[in-house]
N, C-alpha and C positions, 0 to 999 in steps of 0.2 A: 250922701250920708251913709256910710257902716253903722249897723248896728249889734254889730260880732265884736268880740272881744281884738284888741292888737295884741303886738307881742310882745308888751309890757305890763299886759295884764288888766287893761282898760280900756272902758265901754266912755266913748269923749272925756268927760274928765271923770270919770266915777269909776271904781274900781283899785286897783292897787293890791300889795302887799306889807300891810302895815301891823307887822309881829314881832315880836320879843327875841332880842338874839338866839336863844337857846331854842327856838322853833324854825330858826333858817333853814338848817339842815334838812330835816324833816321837808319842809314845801318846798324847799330846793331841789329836793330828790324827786317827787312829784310834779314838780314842774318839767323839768327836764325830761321827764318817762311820759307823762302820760298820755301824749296825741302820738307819740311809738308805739306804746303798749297796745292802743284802739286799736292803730291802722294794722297790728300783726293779725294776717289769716286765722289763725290757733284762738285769740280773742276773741273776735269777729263769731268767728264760729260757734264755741261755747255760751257768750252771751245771748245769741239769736234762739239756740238751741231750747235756754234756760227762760229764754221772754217766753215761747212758743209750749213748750210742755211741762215748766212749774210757774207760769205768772196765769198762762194762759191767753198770751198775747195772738192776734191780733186783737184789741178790745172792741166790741160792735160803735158801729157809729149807727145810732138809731134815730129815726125820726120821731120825733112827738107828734103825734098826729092832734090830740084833744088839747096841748097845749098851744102848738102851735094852730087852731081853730081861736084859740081865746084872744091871743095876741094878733092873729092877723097877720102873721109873718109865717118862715119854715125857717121851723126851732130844728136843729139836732143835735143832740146831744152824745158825746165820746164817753164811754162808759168805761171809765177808770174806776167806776167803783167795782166792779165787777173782777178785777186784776186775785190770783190770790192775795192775803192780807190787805183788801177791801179798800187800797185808794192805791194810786199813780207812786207813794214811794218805793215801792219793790224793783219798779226800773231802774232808779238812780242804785242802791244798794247789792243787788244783781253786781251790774260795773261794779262797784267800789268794790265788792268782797272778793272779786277776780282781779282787780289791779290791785288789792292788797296782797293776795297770793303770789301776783307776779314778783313783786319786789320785795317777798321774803318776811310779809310781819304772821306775826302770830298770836297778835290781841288786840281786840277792837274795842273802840270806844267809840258812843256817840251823844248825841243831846237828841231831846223831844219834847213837846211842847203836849199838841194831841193823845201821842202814845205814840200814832200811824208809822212814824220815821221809827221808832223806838221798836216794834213791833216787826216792821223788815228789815230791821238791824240785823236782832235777835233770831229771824227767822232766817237768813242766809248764814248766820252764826253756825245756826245748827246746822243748814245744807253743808257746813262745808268743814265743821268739826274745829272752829277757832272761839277762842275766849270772849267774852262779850260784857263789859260794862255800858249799862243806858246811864246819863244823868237825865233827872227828870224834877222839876219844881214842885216841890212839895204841895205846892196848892192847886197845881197838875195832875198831882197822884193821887189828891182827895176825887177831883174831879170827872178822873179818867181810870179808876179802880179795873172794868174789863180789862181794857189795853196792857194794865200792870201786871193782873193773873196773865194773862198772853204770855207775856216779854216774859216770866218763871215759869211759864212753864215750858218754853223753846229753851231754857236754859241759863240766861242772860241774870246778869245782876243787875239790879236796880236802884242805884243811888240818885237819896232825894238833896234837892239844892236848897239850902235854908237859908240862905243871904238875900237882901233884896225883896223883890214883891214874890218872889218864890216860884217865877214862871221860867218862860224857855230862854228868857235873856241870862238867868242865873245858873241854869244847868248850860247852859253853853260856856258861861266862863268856868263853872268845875272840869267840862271838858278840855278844855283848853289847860286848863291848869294839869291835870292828868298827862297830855300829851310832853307838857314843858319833863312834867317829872321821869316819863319812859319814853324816851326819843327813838329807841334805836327798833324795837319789837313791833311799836304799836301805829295802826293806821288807826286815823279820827273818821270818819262815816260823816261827811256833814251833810245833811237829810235837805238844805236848802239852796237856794242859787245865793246863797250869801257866802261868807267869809275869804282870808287871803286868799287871790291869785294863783293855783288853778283852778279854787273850785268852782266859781262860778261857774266857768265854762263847762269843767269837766261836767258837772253835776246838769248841767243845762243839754248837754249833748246826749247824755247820757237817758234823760225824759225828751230828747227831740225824736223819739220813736211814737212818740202822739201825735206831733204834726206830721210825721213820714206815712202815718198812716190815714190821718185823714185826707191827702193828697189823694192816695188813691180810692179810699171807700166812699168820697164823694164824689168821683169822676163816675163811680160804679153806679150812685145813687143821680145823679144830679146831669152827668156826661161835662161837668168843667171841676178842674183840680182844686178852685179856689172859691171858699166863702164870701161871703161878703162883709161879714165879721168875725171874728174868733174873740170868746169874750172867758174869761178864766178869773177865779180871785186870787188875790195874794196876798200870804203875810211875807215870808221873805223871796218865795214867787218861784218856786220849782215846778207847779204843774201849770204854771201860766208859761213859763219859759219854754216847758217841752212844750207846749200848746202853739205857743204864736212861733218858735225857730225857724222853718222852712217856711211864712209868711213875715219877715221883721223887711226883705226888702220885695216885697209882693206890692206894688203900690196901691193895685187895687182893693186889696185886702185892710180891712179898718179894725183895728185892734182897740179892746175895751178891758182895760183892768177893775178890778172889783174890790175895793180895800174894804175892811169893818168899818163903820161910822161908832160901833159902840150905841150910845145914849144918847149922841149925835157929834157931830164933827167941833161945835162947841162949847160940849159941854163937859169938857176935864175929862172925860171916861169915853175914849174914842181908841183908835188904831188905825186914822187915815194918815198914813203917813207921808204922801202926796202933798195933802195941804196943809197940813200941822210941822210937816218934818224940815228940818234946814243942812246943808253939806253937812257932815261929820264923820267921825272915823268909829264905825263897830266892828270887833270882831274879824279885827282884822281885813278890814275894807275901806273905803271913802265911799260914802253915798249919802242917801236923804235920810237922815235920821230925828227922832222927836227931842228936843233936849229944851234945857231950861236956858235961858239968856246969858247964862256963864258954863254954857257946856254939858251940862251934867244928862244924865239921861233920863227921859220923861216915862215912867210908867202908862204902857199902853192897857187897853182893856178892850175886850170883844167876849161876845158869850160863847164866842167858838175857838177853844183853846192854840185853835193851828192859826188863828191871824192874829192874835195879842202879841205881835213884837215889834220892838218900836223902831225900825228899819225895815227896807224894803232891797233886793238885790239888786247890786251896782247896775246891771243892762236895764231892770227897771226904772231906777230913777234915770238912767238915761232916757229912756221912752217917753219917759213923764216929761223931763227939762228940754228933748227936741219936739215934744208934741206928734209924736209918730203912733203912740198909745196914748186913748181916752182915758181919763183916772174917775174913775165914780165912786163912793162911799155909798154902803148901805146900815141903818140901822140895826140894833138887834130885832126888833120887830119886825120890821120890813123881812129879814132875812127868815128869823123862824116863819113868817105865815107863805113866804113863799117854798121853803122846804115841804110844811103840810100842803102846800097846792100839788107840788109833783106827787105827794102820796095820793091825793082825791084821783089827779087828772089822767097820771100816769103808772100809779102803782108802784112807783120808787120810790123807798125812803131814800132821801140823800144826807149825806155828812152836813153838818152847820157852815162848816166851811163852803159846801160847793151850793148852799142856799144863798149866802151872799149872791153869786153869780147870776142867781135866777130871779134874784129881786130885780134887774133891771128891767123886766118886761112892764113893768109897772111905774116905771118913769121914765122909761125912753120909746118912743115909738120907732119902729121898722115899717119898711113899705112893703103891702104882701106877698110883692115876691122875692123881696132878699133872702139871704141864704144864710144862717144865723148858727152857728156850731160853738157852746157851750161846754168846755170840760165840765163834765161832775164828777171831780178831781176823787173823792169817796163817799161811801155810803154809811148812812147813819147809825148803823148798830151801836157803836159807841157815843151815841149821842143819844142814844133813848132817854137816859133818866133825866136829861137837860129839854127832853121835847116834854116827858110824864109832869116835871116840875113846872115849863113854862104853859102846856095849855091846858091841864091840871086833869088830864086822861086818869 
């Protein structure tokens, strides 16, 4: 079984290029360039340069030592929150903002959910002196106000999406619409492993310098290259994808995705899109998506603004449909009380996003000596006033 994209742009049947004439051109071009553009030395070299002395890559891969006492297992966790701009998106945007250079655009646009994608949009914007439109859901930008000061003051404009339930599925369609209107100048930044054929990939190779590196820092730590889980959340699965890519044909290796359950899986106010979700086409893709029994799209909900969308990326719903990755949901509760555990146990605040991940110690058991590597894809600064409101600090 492959679990890499072919070269049609599909992960078994999920995946594709399903967009609007007037956008051909535009991922035609892209498609055609970009696994040339990687493989050039000149690339290669600049991107390594720029993970290494403005991300601040390599990211530690640390043990939990009081965590992993609690669990009875050996927890470690890859510390993407640590990255400059405080989660795993700055790798994907790095690439995109040097393969938009390479091919001549000179205004960028992108969508965000969290702010996070929005935030290293913005922030390669200005490393590198190009124009920058965020769209962002208005009930996003109520939510995520730090992240917004960020994105203005790196420079970036910040348009709110008022259609729809006002999250990242509506600022993805403004961006998208933006791209139909300026074809020729403008590269889209898309922050996820979702949308047409290349990004998936692109965007996935792009964050596969997480598993490249836990390859070797736990051969350093441990004397074997491979976990015995690598477990990541997803909403449309970018730091789960760099996470599990150099373990997807590792057989030993047991993959665990982590979707929001929301309020619970069924109760209308979810984001597991695993078990909720059915084939459909977002955004320019075919995957698992949540929709209503005539198609239409189901408003997702997670108290962590980076998993509220209601698709998951084409390689992950393959993962999920061959059974190669475990799909778990976690509550909102579940997730915040295990966020504050890593503050007690370990002194990390983490992002709400990467507490999903860490609820699992609490309903799945590990045997003491597997080998358990967790991305904590970002760190919580931008989730303060959501952790001040929920445990009423």
């Amino acid at each position: 079984m492959n679990y890499n994209v072919n070269e049609k742009g599909y992960y078994g049947e999920f995946g594709g290029a399903f967009i609007p004439e007037m956008l051909y051109p535009n991922v035609e071009e892209l498609r055609q360039n970009y696994l040339k553009v990687m493989a050039e030395p000149s690339f290669q070299e600049e991107f390594n340069q720029l993970l290494k002395d403005y991300v601040g890559r390599p990211s530690p891969l640390y043990f939990a030592k009081r965590l992993s006492e609690k669990y009875n297992t050996k927890i470690y966790l890859k510390r993407e929150d640590l990255n400059h701009t405080g989660a795993h998106k700055i790798n994907n945007t790095i690439g995109q903002i040097l393969m938009a250079k390479r091919l001549g655009k000179t205004r960028i646009i992108a969508e965000t959910g969290a702010g996070q994608h929005g935030v290293a949009t913005a922030t390669v914007c200005a490393l590198m002196g190009l124009e920058c439109i965020v769209y962002m859901g208005e009930v996003d930008i109520a939510r995520q106000a730090p992240n917004v000061a960020r994105m203005k003051m790196l420079g970036a404009s910040v348009v709110p999406a008022k259609s729809g339930s006002r999250t990242l599925k509506d600022a993805t369609n403004e961006a998208i619409r933006d791209w139909i209107n300026n074809p020729v100048n403008t590269h889209y930044i898309i922050g996820s492993a979702i949308g047409p054929h290349p990004y998936p990939d692109m965007v996935t190779r792009f964050q596969s310098v997480i598993s490249e590196e836990i390859k070797w820092q736990l051969k350093e730590h441990e004397g074997r290259e491979n976990p015995d889980y690598v477990v990541a959340c997803i909403g449309g699965g970018s730091n789960a994808a760099g996470t599990y890519y150099h373990f997807l044909h590792e057989k030993d290796v047991n993959i665990i995705a982590v979707e929001a359950a929301g309020h619970g899986v069924d109760s209308g106010e979810s984001a597991a899109t695993s078990v909720l979700g059915k084939e459909g086409v977002i955004h320019g893709c075919k995957t698992l998506l949540m929709q209503t029994k005539d198609g239409q799209i189901t408003e997702p909900y997670s108290i962590s603004a980076g998993l509220d969308y209601p698709g998951v990326g084409p390689m992950h719903a393959h993962l999920c449909k061959t059974g190669r990755a475990e799909f778990m949901a976690i509550t909102d509760d579940d997730a915040m009380n295990a966020g504050l555990e890593l503050c007690k146990l370990e002194g990390i605040i983490p992002a709400i996003e990467s507490s999903h991940a860490l609820a699992i110690f609490e309903q799945k058991s590990f045997k003491p000596d597997d080998i358990v590597v967790v991305s904590l894809s970002g760190r919580g600064d931008k989730d303060l006033q959501n952790y001040i409101d929920y445990f009423g600090f």
